[in-house]
N, C-alpha and C positions, 0 to 999 in steps of 0.2 A: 552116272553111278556105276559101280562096280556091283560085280556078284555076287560078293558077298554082301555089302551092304542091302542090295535087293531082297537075300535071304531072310535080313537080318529083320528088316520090315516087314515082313511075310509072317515071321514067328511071332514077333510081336505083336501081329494084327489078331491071327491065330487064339494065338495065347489070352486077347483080349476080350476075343469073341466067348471062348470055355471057361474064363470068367464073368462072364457074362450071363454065362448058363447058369452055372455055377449058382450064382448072387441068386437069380430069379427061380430055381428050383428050390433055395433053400428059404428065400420070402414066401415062396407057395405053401411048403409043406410049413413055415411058423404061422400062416394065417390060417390053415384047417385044425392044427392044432392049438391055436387060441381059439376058435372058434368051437371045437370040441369042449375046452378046457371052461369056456364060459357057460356053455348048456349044461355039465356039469355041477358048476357053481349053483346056476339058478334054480336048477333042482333041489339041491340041498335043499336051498333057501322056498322051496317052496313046498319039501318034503314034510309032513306032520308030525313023523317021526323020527326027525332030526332034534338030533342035543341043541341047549344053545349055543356050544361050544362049540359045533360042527357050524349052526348058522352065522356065529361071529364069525369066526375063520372063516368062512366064504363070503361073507359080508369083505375082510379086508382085503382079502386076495381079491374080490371082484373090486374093489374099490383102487388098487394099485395098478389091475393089467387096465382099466377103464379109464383112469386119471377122475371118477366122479367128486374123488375129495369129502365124502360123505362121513368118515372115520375121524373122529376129534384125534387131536394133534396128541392128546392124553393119554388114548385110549392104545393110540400105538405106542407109545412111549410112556409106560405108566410111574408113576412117580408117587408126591402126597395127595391121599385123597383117589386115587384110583381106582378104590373100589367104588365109589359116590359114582365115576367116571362113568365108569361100566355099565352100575346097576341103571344112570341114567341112559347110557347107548342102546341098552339090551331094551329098554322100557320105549324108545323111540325106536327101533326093528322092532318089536312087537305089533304099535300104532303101525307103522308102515306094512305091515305083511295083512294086517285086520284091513286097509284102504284097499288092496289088491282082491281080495276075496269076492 
């Protein structure tokens, strides 16, 4: 191998490594901050003097970063009949928050 070739593996190793950093400091800081952002949430949701409108919206935000699937297919995409949708979601988060108590 030549020297420069030697160099050129050197940088690229380098370069691979501060990539490296890189990737793993910036996984660090998204996992404290989803982890922030879910304590958050669950306060709302467990706040008394939260709207239901505060509790829905954390209901789906927690239900998209969580993948729990808990949120009807309707309810995010509201359509005919959406209010029926709702008022049934809001009535089943209410049962759920009265089980935790």
């Amino acid at each position: 191998m030549n020297k420069a070739h030697e160099q050129a593996q050197i940088t690229r190793q380098r370069n691979k490594e501060i990539r490296a950093a890189a990737r793993a400091e910036r996984e660090a800081q998204e996992k404290a901050d989803k982890a922030l952002v879910l304590a958050a949430l669950r306060a709302v949701l467990q706040d008394l003097e939260a709207t239901t409108e505060q509790r829905l919206y954390a209901v789906a935000v927690l239900d998209n970063m969580q993948h729990y699937y808990l949120v009807p297919y309707g309810v995010k995409h509201p359509g005919k009949g959406s209010d029926a949708l709702m008022a049934d979601f809001a009535k089943k988060l209410e049962a759920h928050q009265e089980e935790g108590k």
